[in-house]
N, C-alpha and C positions, 0 to 999 in steps of 0.2 A: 608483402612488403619486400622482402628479398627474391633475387633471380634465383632462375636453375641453377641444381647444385652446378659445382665446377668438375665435371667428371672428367675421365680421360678421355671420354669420347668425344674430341672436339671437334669431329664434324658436324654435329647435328647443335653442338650446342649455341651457335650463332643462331640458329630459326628457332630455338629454344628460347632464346632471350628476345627476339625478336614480337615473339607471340607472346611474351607473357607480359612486354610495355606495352603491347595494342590491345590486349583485354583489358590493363589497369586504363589505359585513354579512350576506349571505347572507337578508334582507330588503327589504320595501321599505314599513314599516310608519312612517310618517313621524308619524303622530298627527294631530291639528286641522292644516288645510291652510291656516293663517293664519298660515302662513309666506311660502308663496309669492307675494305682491305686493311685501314687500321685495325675496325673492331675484328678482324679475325685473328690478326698478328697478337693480337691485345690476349685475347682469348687461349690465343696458343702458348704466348707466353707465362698468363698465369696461371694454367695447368703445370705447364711442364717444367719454369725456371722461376718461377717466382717464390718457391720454398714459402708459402704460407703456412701459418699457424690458423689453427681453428676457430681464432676471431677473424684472422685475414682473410679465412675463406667469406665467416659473414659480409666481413665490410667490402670485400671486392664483388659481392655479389649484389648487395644493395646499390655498391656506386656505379658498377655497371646499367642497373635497372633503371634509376633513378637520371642516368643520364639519356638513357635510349626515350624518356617520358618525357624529360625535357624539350628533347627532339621534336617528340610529338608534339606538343604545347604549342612552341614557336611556330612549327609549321603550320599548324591548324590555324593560330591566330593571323587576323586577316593581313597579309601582308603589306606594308606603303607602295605604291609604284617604283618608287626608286628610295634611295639613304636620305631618310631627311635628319641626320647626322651631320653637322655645320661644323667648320673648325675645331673640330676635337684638339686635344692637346693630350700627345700620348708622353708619359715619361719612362726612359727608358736606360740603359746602364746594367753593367753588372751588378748582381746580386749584392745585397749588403752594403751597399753604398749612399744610402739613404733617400734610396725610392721613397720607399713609404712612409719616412717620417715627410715627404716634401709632397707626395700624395694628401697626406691627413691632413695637412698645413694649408695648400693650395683649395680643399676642398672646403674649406671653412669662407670660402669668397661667397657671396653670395648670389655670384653670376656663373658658377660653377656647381657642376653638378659631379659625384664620382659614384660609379655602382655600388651597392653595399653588399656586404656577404650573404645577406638574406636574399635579395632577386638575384643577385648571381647563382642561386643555387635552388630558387623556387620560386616559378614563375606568378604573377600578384594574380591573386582569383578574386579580389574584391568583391567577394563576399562570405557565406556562413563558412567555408572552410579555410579562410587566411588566417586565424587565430589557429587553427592545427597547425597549418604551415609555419607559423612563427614560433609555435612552440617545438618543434622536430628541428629546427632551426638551431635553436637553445639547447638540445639535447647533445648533437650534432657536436656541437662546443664542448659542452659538458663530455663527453666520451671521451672527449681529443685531450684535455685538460685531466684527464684522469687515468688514461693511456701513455700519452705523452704529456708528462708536466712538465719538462724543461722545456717544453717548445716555446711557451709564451714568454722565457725569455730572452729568445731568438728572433721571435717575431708574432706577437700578439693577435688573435681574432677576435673581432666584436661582431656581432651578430648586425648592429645598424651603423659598422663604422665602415669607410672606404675598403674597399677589397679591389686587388688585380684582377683583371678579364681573362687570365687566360681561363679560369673555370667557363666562362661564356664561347670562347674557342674550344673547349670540353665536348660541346656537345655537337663539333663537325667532326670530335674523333679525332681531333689534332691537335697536340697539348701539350707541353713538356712535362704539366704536372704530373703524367701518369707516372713517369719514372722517377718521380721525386718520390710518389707515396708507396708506390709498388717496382719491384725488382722486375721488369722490363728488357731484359737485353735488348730482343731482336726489334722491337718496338722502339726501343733508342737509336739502334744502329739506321732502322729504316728512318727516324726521324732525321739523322743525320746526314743521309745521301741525297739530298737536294731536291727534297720533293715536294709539292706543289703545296703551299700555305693560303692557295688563293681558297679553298672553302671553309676555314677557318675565320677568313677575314670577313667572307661575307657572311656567315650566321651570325660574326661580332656584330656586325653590320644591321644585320635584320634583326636582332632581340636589340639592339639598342634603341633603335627606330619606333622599336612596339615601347619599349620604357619611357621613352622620351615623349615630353610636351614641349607646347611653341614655344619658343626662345632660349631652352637651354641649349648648354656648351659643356659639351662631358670634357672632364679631366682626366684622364685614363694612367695607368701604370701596372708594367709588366716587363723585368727584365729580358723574359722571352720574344720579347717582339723585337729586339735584335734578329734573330735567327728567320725573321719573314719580311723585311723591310720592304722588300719590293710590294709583294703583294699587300701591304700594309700601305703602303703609296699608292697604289693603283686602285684600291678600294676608298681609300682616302684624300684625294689629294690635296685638298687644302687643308692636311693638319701641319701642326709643328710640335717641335718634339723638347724636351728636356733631357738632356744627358748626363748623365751623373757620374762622377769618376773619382774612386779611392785605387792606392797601392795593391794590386792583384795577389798579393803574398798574403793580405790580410782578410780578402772576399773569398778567395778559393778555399781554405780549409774553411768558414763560417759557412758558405755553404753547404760543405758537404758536411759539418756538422748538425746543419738544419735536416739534410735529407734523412743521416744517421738517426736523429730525433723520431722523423716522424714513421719512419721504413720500423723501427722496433713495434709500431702498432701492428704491424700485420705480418712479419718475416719471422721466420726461425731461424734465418740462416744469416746472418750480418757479415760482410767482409768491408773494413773500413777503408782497406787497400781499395777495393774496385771501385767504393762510391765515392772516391778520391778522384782515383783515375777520372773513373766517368763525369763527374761534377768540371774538372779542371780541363776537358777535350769538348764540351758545351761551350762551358762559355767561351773558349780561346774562340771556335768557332764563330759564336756571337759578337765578340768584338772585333774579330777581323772582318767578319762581314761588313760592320755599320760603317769600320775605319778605312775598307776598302772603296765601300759605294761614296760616303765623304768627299775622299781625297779624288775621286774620280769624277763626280758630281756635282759641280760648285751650286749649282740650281738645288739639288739636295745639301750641300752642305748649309747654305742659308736658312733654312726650315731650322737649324738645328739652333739652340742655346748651351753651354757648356756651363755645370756645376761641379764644383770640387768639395767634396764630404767634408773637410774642413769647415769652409769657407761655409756651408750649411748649420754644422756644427754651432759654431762658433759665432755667426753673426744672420741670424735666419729672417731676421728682417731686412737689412737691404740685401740680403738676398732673395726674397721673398720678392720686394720693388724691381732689382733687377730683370727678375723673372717676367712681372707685369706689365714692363714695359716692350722688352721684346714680344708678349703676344696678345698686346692692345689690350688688359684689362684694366680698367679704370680701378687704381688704387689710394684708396683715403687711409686718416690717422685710424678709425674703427677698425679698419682693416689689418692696421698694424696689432691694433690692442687686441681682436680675436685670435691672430697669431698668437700673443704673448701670453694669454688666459690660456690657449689650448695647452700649450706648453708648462704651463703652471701645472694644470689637472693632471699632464700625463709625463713626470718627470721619466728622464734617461734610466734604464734598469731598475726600476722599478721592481721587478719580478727578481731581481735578481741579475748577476753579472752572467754574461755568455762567453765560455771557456772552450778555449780549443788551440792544436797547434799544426802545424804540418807534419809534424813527426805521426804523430796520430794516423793520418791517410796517405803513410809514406808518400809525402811529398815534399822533395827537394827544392831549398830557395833555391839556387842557382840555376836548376832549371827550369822554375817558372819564370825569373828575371830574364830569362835568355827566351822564350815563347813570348815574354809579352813588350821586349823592349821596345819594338815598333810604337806601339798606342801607349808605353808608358813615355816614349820621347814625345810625343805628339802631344797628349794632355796632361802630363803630370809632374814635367820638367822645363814647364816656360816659363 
């Protein structure tokens, strides 16, 4: 069930985790080997810097395993000739801004399809062992929920509700999540030096194509795919996109309160200061990308639709319409009223209110005002 320990001996231990997903898949057919310089960074870093605790060794050893099998999985299954992947509609924005409640919302169309946390994270064997699968699924949850409790009231997991793909970009080995749930430096830093997001897009690409039947239209969301636009357009190009935009003083600590959350599952070493820093030098980077290629772009800016967390908030069916009509889905009154049910079952904080401040991750308003004036003049002062 879990990988090789995590020793310090990390040279060997990449062909160690390597052979130990090819005997659980009874292969060892990984694909393009342009995986392997993440996972070694990955490897190096959570021996050496990621100050795990003795459950974090379990759990980074499982979610290493677990991801290397995946690998196998997809590759093994028989590939499409090309993405028969149509008009995806990816939504994207900084974190906290109401991706997901406009994910869960959108996902309720019934010409729309969005991944759920269970095939994101395990491949359908449609047969005697997908009740395992579904139950390690649930377990999965249940850990997370019992480790980290205040997480669900940050941001909820349901095992068959809509879930973000970057877990599905997981398994090229290139992912933001890794350093949301594990302490990561050098895996960050490399994430952040402009490096090539194009084999992440395609394994998005090719597990969605194996998921997919005729005629659906995946709904996708992931504030991380800022950070790969390009290669997320070159792999896609006729999608379009949803952008979401709140006040950057109230997304940057909430994120780096969510990472705080879930990093206590496996860290002994917490510094709120660094996963401050680090939270609020992402995403800057992520929006000036999207803000950049935009205003440079007009061909690219057209793909785009512009939501305000407000304007979400507060009136989520014509914005809901709005939404449908920039990207041709045929919207009726049912439509509205599935909206208006789902939001019934799943009122706001629910779990509980999500508390947090800047001062917390020593960070300064004035300096974030002054980092993010550009895109906060662009979308959130017209």
């Amino acid at each position: 069930m879990f990988g090789p320990p995590l020793t310090k001996d990390v040279d060997g231990l990449r062909d160690a985790y390597l052979e130990s997903a090819s005997r659980a898949e009874g292969t060892n057919d990984f694909g393009s080997r342009d995986f392997i310089e993440p996972l070694d960074i990955m490897l190096g870093d959570l021996v050496r810097r990621a100050h795990l605790t003795a459950f974090g060794h379990l759990l980074a050893r499982y979610y290493l395993k677990q991801i290397l099998r995946m690998r196998l999985k997809i590759q093994r299954a028989a590939p499409a000739s090309e993405s028969i992947v149509q008009r995806p509609i990816f939504i994207l924005g900084l974190p906290r801004t109401g991706t997901t409640l406009l994910h869960e919302l959108l996902s309720q169309h019934e010409d729309l399809r969005a991944p759920t946390f269970h095939e994101s994270h395990h491949y359908p064997n449609h047969n005697w062992r997908e009740p395992f699968a579904k139950a390690l699924t649930h377990a999965q949850l249940f850990v997370v929920d019992r480790l980290a409790p205040a997480f669900k009231r940050i941001h909820e997991l349901r095992a068959y509700g809509p879930h973000e793909c970057v877990s599905i970009q997981g398994y090229a080995l290139r992912s933001m999540q890794f350093h949301v749930a594990f302490r990561l430096p050098l895996y960050n830093q490399w994430m952040m030096s402009n490096f090539d997001w194009g084999p992440a897009y395609r394994m998005h690409s090719r597990y969605l194509s194996q998921l997919s039947q005729s005629g659906e239209r995946w709904v996708l969301k992931a504030p991380g795919h800022m950070l790969g636009l390009d290669a997320l357009i070159e792999q896609y190009p006729d999608a379009l996109f949803i952008q979401t935009h709140r006040n950057p003083l109230e997304v940057i600590p909430s994120m780096a309160s969510l990472t705080l959350s879930l990093r206590r599952m496996a860290s002994r070493d917490l510094n709120p200061r660094e996963i401050g820093h680090d939270v609020n030098k992402l995403w800057h980077k992520g929006i000036t990308t999207v803000l950049e290629k935009r205003k440079t772009d007009p061909a690219v800016d057209a793909k785009f639709i512009d939501i305000h967390y407000q304007e979400l908030i507060n009136d989520p069916a014509n914005t809901l319409e709005r939404i449908a009509r920039f990207v041709k889905l045929d919207w009726q009154e049912p439509n509205t009223q599935s909206v208006q049910t789902y939001l019934d079952a799943n009122p706001r904080q629910r779990h509980g209110k999500h508390t947090y401040d800047l001062e917390q991750f020593d960070l300064e308003a004035d300096t974030l005002t002054g980092m993010y004036e550009e895109y906060q003049l662009a979308y959130l002062q017209r």
